[in-house]
N, C-alpha and C positions, 0 to 999 in steps of 0.2 A: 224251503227255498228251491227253484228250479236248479236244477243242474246246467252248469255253461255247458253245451256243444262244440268242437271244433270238427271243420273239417278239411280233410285233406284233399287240397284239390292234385297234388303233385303224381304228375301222372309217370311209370317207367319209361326209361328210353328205349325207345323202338332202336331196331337195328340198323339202321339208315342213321338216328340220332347219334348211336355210341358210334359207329363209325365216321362220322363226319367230324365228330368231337376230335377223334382222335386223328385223324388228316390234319384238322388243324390245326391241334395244337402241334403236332410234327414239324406244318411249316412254320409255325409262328417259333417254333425252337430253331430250324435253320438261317431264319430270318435275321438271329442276332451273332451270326457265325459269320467273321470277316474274311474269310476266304469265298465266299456266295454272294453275286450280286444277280438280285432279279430272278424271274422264274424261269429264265435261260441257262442258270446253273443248278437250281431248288430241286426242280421238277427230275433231270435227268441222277439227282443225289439220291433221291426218295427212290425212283424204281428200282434203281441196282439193289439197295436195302430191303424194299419189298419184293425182291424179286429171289432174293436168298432167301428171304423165308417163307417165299411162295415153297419155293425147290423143297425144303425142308420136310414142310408137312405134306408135300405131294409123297417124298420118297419116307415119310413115317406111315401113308396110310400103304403105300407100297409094301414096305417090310410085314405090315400086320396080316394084308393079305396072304405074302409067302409063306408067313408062320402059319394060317389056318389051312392053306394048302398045302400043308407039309412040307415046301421046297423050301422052307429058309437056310440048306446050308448051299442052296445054290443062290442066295438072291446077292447081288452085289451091289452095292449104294452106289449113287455117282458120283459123289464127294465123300472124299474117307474122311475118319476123325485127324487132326481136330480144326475142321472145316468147315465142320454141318453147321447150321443155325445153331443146335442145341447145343452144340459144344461151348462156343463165345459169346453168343447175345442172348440166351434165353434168360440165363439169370443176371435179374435187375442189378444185381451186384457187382456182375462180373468183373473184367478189362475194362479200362476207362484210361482219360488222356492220354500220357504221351504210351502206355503202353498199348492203348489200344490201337495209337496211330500208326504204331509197328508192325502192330499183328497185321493191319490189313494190307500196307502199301511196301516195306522193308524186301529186300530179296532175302535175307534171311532173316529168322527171329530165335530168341531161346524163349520157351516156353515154361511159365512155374515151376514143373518139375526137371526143370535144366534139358531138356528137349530144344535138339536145335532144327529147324524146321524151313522149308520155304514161307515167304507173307502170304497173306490169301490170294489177294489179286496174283501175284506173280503164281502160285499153285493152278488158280484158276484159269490161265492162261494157255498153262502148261498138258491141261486134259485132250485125251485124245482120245478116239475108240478105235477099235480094230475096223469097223466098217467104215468109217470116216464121213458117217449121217446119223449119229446115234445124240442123245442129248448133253454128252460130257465134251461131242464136236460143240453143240450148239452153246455152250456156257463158253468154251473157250473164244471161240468166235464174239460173243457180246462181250468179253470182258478187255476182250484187245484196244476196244477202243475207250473204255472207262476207267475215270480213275476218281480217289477222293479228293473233293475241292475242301470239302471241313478241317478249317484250320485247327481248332479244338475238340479235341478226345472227348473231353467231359460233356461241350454239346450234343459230341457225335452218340456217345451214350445214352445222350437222354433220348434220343431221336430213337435209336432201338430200340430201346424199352417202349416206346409208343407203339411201333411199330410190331412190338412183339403181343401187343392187345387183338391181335387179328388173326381168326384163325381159317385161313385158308383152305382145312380140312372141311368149312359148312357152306354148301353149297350158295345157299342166303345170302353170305356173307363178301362171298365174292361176286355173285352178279351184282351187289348193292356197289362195290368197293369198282367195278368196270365203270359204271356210270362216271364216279367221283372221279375216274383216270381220265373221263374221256373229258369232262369237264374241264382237267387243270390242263389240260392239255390242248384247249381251246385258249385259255389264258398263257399259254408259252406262247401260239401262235403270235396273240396279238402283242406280247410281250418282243416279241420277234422286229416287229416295227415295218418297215415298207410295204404298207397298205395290207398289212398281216402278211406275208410273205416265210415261208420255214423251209429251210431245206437242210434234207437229209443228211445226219452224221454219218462221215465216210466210211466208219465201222459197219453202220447198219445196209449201207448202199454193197460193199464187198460180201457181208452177209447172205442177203438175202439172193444178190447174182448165182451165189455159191450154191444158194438152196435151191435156184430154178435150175441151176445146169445147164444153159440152153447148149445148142448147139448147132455147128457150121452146117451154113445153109438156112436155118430157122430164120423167119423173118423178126425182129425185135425192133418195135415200136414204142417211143414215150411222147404220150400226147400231151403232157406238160412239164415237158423235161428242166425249165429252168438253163441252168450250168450244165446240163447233160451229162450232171455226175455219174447216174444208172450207166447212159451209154457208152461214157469212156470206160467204167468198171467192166463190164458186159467185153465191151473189143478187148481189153488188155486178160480180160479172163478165157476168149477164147483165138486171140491169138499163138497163147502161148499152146494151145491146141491142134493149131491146125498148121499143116503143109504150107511151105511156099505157091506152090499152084493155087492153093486155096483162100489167098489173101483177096486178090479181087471180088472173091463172092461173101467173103466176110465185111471190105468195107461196103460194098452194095447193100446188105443187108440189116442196115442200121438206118432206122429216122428218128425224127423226132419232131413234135411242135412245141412253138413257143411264144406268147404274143407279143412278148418283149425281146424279140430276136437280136435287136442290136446290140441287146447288154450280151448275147451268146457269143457274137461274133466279135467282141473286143474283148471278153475271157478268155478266144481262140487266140 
């Protein structure tokens, strides 16, 4: 008698497939979370989450490097324990519901071992550098304007553990994972509604002012300024800069275009 044959056509997931898997099943977990309506709240939930455990494994391949160079007892992290990623979301086990909704949002928490601590967010808030352009400026700045919309622990949990499937130390993994950001984030826009229209969270507008530094005298231009949130950010950042003699060459120095000018000039 012949022998049956099977075969397997089942082919492995490329890395584009395991990552997209795992995006979506992340949104399909925030999806059923009543504190998030739309990809107007989804999208900006997801990045803060990936975006700690980008920090993570950037500052683990960090530490390995220092240790091969002999400097690890000068290297210092920029988030101390028990803050890092690896402290609360790596293991699938970890904080969940209401304790975990502590750990992140609380001004203070006790921690398992009776450790009484600042929340995450309010810690994150709170980092500063001695230069005051260093990256523990740059986390506190993003996180002043973020907060957690997920009303359930136990979602929020499952959503790290997804999220903890990614590892940002392989280079692959994250040019694939840019794509997938720039995509959902074409889906905020139109999620957005007036004729796809998005404008900038005030956090990121204050941000980013702070990271050009301009300065009096500099000419500052937004050619699709909207609300002219930049520009007001921009004069109130270098007002508080400059001399009274120097207020007329500050307001001269500011335009902007818009093609919907009248909705500007009835915001004014």
């Amino acid at each position: 008698m012949a022998k049956r044959t099977t075969s397997n056509n089942s082919k492995p997931q490329t890395t584009a497939q395991r990552l997209g898997s795992v995006i979506k099943s992340a949104r399909d977990i925030m999806r059923k979370d009543k504190g998030l309506n739309g990809e107007l709240d989804r999208l900006p939930q997801l990045t803060w989450i990936l975006f700690l455990k980008l920090l993570d494994d950037v500052e683990k391949i960090r530490e390995e490097e220092a240790f091969l160079a002999g400097t690890i007892d000068k290297y210092k992290p920029t988030i101390e324990s028990p803050y890092r990623w690896r402290d609360w979301a790596a293991n699938d086990e970890g904080i969940s519901g209401e304790e975990l909704q502590r750990f992140i949002s609380s001004d203070e928490v006790t921690l398992r071992d009776g450790t009484k601590c600042a929340g995450l967010f309010p810690y994150l808030r709170s980092l500063q550098s001695k230069t005051g352009r260093d990256r523990q400026d740059v986390i506190r700045e993003v996180f002043k304007g973020i907060s957690n919309r997920m009303e359930s622990g136990a979602l929020l949990r499952d959503v790290v553990n997804k999220v903890n499937e990614i590892h940002f130390d392989k280079s692959e993994e994250v040019n694939i994972l840019s794509d997938f950001y720039e995509s959902m984030l074409k889906e905020m826009r139109d999620a957005a509604g007036d004729s796809g229209e998005f404008y900038t969270p005030r956090a990121v507008v204050a941000f980013m002012v702070k990271a050009i530094a301009p300065q009096v005298g500099e000419t500052i231009h937004d050619p699709a300024c909207g609300t002219a949130g930049f520009l007001v950010a921009a004069y109130k950042y270098l007002r508080e800069k400059c001399q009274p003699k120097d207020w007329k060459i500050l307001q001269s120095s500011l335009s902007g275009i818009e093609a919907k000018s009248c909705r500007i000039c009835w915001l004014r």
